[in-house]
C-alpha positions as CSV (number, residue, x, y, z in Angstrom):
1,X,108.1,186.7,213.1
2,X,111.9,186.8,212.2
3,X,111.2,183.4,210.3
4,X,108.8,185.0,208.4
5,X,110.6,188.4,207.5
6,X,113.6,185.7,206.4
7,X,111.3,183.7,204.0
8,X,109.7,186.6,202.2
9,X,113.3,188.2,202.1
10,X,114.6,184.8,200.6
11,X,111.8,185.0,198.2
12,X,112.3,188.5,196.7
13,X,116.3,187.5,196.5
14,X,115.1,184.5,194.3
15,X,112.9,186.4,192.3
16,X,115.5,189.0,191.3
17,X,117.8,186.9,190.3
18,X,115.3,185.0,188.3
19,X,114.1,188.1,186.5
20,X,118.2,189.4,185.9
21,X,119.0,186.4,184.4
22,X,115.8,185.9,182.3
23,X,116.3,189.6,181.3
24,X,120.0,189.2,180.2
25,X,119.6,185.8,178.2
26,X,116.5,188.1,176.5
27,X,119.1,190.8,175.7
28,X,121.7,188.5,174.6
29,X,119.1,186.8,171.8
30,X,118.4,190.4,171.0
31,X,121.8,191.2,169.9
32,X,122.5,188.2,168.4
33,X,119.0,188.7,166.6
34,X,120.1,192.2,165.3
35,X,123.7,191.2,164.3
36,X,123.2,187.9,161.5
37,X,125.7,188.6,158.9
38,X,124.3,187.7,154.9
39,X,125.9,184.3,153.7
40,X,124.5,184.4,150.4
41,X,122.5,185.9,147.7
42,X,120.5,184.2,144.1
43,X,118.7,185.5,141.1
44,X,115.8,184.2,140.4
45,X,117.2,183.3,136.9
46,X,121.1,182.7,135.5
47,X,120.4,183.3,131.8
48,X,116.6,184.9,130.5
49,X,116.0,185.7,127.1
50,X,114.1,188.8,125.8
51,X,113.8,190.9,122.9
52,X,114.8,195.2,121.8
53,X,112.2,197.1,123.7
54,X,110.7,194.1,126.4
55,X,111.5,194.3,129.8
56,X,111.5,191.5,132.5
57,X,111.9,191.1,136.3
58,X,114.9,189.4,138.4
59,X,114.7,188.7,142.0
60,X,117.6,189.0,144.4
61,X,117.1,186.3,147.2
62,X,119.1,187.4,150.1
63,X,119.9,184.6,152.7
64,X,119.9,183.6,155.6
65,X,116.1,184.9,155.9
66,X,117.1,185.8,159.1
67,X,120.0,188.3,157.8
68,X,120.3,191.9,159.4
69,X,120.8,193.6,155.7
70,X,119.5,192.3,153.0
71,X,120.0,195.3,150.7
72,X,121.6,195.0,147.1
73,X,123.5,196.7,143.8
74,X,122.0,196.3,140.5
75,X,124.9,196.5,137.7
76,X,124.9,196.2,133.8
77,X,127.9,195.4,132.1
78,X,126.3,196.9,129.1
79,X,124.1,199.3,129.3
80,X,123.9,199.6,125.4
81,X,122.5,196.4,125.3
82,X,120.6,195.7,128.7
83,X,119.8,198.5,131.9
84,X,118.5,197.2,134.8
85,X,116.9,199.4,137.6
86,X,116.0,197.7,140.8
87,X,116.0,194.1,139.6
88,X,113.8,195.3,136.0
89,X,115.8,194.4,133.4
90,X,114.9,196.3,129.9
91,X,116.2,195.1,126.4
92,X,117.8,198.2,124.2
93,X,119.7,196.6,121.2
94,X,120.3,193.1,119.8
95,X,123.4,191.3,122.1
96,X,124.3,190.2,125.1
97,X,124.7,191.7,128.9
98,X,125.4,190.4,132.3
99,X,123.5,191.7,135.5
100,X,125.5,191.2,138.9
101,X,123.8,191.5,142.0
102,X,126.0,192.9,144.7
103,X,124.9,192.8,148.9
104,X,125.5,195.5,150.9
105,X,128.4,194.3,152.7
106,X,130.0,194.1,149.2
107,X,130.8,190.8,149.5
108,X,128.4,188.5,148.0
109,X,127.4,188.1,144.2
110,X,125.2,186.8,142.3
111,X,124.8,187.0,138.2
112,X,122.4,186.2,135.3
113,X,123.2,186.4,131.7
114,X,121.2,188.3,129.4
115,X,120.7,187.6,125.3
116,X,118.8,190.2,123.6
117,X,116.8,189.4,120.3
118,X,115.4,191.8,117.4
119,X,111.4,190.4,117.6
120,X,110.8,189.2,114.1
121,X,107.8,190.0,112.4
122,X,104.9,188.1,112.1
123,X,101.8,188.3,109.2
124,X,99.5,190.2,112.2
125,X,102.4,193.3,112.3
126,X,101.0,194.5,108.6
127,X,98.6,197.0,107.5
128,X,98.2,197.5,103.8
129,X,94.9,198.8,101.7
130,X,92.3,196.2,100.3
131,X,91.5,196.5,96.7
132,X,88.7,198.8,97.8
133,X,91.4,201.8,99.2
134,X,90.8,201.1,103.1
135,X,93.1,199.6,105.1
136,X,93.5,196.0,106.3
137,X,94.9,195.2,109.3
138,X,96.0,191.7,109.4
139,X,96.4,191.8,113.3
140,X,92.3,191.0,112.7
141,X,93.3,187.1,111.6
142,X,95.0,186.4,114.9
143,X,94.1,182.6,115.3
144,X,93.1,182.0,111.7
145,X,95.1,179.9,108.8
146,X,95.8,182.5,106.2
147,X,96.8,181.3,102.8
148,X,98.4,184.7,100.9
149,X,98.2,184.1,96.6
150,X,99.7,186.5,94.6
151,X,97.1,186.5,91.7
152,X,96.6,187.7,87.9
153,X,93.7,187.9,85.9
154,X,95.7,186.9,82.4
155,X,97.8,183.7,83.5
156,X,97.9,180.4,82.7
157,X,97.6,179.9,86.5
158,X,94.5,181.9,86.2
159,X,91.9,178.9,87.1
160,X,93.5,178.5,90.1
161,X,90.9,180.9,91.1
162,X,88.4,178.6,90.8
163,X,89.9,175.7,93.8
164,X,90.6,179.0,95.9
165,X,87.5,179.8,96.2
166,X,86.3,176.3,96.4
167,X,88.7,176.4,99.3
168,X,87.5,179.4,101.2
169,X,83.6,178.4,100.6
170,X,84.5,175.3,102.4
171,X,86.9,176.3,105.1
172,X,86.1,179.8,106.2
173,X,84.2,178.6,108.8
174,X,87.4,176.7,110.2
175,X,89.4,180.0,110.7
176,X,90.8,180.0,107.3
177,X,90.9,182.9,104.8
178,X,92.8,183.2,101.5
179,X,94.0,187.1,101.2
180,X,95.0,187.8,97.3
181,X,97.5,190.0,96.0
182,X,96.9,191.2,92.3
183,X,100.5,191.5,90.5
184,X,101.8,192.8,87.6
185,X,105.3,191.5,87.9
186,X,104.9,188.6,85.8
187,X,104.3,188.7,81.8
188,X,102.0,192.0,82.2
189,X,99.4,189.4,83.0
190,X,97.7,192.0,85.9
191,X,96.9,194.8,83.6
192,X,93.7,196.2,85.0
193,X,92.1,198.3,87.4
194,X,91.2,197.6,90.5
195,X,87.7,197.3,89.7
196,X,88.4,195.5,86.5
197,X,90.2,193.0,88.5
198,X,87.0,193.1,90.6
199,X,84.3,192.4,87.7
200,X,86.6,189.9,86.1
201,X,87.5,187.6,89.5
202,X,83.6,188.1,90.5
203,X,81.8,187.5,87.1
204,X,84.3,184.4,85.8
205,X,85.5,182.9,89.4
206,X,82.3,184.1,92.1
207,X,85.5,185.4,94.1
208,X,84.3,186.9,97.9
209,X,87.9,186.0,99.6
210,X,89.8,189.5,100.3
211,X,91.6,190.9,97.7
212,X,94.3,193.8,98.3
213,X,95.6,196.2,96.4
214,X,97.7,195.5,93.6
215,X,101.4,194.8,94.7
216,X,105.3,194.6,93.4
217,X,106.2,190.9,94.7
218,X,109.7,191.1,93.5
219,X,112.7,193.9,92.6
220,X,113.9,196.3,95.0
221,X,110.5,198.2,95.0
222,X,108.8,195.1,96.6
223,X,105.8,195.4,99.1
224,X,106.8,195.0,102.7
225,X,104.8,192.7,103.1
226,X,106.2,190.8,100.6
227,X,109.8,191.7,101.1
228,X,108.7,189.6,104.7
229,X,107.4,186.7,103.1
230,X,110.1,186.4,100.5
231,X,113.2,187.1,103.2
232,X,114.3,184.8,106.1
233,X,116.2,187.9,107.9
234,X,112.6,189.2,107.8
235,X,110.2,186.4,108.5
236,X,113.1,183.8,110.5
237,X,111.9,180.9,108.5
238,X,112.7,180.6,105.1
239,X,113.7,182.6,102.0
240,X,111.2,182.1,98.7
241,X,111.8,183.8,95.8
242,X,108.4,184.6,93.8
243,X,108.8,182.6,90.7
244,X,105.0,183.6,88.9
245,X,102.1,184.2,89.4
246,X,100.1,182.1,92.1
247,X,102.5,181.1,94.6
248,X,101.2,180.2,97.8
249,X,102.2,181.0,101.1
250,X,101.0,179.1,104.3
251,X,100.3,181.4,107.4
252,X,99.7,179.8,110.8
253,X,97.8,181.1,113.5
254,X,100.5,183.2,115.7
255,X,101.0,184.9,112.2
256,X,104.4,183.3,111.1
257,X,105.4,181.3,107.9
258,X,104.4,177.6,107.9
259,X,105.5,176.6,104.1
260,X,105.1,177.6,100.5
261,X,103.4,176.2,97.0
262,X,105.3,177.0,93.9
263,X,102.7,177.7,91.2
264,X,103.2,175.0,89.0
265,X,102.4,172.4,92.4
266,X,99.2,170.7,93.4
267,X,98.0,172.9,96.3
268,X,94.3,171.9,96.8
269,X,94.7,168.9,98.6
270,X,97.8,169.7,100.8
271,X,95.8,172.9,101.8
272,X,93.2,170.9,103.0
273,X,95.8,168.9,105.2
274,X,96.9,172.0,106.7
275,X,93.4,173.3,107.8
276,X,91.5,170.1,109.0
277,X,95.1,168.3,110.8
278,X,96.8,171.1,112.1
């Protein structure tokens, strides 16, 4: 009996200490679990690029992953040019900004630069009135090839009409469209009406490309959208003065400035280039 008692007391000495020790080495990973100090933090980017009024995300990676706090700042050293709330990082005025990330602790940082663009233009932000008074909104020719002709019905030019339309009867169906602007600003050679302009380019040409309103294409009075076609701080490509009547501009798809044809140049064939080879 006594050896028995001494066995099971033997056994629930064994099992205590077992359980104490397996119980402490538990708390000690728990503390150690709770207590892993941050070695490091990233952005998902070091320099990003965006223009006035778009906005884009950073992410602040925290590390070890196992780290107790992985809370952080979000600073601007120009809020003029860039804010940044919570790791969204907005663009206010053309320039440039960095954005620090700061942990909690205060000791670790991480940075991106930031350049801030003005958006240029393209053809698709324009809205101006067709020939007939209503409004065309060239946003409608996103992924066609627009070739824009300002056009007279009194010029030597004037039989460029006639390969225009050649050119549109042809290529329409290849998202192309020729968009004309009737001008005055050259010799007086646009003197009509609207709808003299319309008879005339109808009855001597079979015109059915779009034609606008008549337009200034030079001076200080010029129409925006010519004062974009004409100015490289407006368009980012090129500047090209109007020289007379009939001068071509090539328009890609995304709406910006591919070339342009002085009046007195062949155009026909080089247009054809464009639309059937990219």
């Amino acid at each position: 009996m006594k050896k028995v008692l001494l066995s099971n007391f033997m056994f629930l000495l064994f099992f205590s200490i077992f359980f104490i020790a397996c119980n402490k080495d538990k708390d000690t990973d728990t503390n150690t679990d709770t207590n892993v100090p941050v070695s490091g933090v990233t952005l998902s980017s070091e320099v990003v690029t965006l223009n006035v009024g778009e906005s884009i995300s950073l992410t602040a990676n925290v590390f070890p992953d196992s780290a107790t706090e992985k809370g952080v700042s979000w600073e601007s050293s120009d809020e003029t040019k860039v804010t940044v709330n919570n790791g969204v990082l907005k663009g206010i005025a053309e320039g440039k900004a960095t954005i620090t990330v700061t942990t909690k602790d205060g000791n670790k940082t991480a940075t991106c630069e930031v350049n801030v663009a003005v958006k240029m233009k393209t053809l698709h932000d324009f809205t101006v009135d067709d020939i007939y008074g209503n409004p065309f909104d060239f946003s409608q020719l996103k992924g066609k090839k627009v070739l824009i002709v300002n056009v007279a019905s009194k010029c030597g030019y004037t039989p460029h009409y006639a390969q225009l339309q050649d050119l549109y009867e042809k290529y329409a169906a290849s998202n192309f469209v020729i968009i004309g602007f009737p001008c005055n600003d050259f010799g007086g050679q646009e003197p009509g009406s609207h709808e003299e302009i319309l008879d005339f380019c109808q009855e001597n040409y079979g015109v059915t490309f779009p034609l606008m309103s008549k337009v200034k294409v030079k001076g200080t009075n010029k129409a925006p959208i010519y004062k974009w076609l004409t100015e490289k701080s407006e368009n980012g490509v090129m500047d090209a003065e109007i020289q007379w009547n009939f001068q071509k501009f090539m328009i890609n798809e995304n709406g910006q400035i591919v070339d342009c044809i002085l009046p007195q140049s062949s155009f026909y064939n080089k247009i054809v280039a464009w639309i059937t080879n990219g």
